[in-house]
N, C-alpha and C positions, 0 to 999 in steps of 0.2 A: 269697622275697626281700622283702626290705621297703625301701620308699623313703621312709620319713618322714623327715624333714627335722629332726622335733622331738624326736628321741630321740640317743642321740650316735652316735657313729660307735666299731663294734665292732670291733677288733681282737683277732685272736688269738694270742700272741707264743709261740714254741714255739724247743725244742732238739732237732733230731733225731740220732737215732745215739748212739753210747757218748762224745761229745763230755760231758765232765762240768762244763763250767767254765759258771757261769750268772750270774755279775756282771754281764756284759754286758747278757744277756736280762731281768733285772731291773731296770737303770737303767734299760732302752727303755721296761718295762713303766711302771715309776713316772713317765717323762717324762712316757709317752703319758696315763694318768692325771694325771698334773697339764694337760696341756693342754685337758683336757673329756674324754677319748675312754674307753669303756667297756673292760677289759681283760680278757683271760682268758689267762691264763697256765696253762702244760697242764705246765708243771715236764721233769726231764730223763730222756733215754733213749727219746723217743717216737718211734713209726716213721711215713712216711709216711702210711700208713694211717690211724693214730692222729691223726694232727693234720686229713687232711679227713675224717675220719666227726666230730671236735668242732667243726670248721667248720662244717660242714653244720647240725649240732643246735644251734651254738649262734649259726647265721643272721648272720655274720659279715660285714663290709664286706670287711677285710683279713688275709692269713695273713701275719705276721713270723718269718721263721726266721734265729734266730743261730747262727750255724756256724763253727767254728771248726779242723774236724778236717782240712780237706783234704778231703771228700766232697760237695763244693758241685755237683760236676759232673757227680754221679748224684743228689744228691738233689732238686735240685729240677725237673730234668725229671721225674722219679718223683710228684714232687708236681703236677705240671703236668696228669699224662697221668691222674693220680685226681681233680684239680678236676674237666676236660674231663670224663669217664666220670662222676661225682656233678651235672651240670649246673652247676658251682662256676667256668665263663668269665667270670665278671661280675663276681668277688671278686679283688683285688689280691694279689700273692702278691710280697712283696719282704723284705729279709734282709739280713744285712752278717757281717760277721764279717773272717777274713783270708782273701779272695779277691783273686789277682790281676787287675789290671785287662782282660787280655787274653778271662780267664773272664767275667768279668762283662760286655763286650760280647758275645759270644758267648751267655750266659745270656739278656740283654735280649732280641738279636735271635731266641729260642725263645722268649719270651713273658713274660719272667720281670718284675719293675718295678724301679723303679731298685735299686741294692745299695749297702751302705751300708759302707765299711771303718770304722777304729776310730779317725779322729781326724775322723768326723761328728760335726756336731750333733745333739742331743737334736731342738732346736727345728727343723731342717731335716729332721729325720725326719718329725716331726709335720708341719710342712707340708705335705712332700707325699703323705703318707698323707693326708692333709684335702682338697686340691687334686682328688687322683684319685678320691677316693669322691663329690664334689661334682660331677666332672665325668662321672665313668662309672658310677656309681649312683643317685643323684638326678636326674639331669637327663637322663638315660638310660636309665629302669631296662628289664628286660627283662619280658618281656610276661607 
């Protein structure tokens, strides 16, 4: 893990499942790039697995998954239970798509970071992906 302070803050913004629509996931991408933040974009149809073995490698602050399929409610405890098992507790794992609100607390209180429906902000997203890796990676890193 790296805690420099003086390089940007990496995100990894991903699609998982047979969800094919990625407008979404490419505005976040290019917000979060205009805002300073380094992006990796992993494109669509990628599996759990898939997106934390390119976290891992590519030593990421934050995972962004846009979901839009209806499968929020397996996949991101899926993703949760491979961060945990790769040592990946320390990396921000948050998403938006169209989750109801009822899942998304539910989500939060498994570990999940805020979630983001579709009438977010660009600029609120980046916030607080900036906020959280400022407070729980930099200023906290793990040993």
């Amino acid at each position: 893990m790296s805690n420099n302070k003086q390089r940007p803050i990496r995100v990894l913004v991903a699609k998982v499942g047979l969800d094919g629509h990625d407008r979404g996931a490419k505005v976040i991408a290019t917000a979060l790039r205009d805002a300073g933040m380094e992006v990796i974009y992993t494109g669509l149809r990628q599996t759990p697995e898939m997106v934390v073995n390119a976290a891992l490698q590519e030593d990421v602050d934050a995972i962004g998954i846009s979901i839009l399929s209806g499968a929020h409610m397996t996949v991101f405890p899926k993703l949760l239970q491979l961060m945990k098992e790769k040592g990946l507790s320390d990396v921000l794992l948050t998403g938006g798509g169209i989750i109801p609100e009822e899942d998304m607390q539910q989500l939060n209180a498994s570990g999940v970071g805020k979630l983001f429906g579709p009438s977010a902000h660009t600029s609120e997203i980046a916030k607080y992906i900036r906020e959280w890796v400022e407070q729980n990676r930099w200023t906290n890193p793990k040993p």
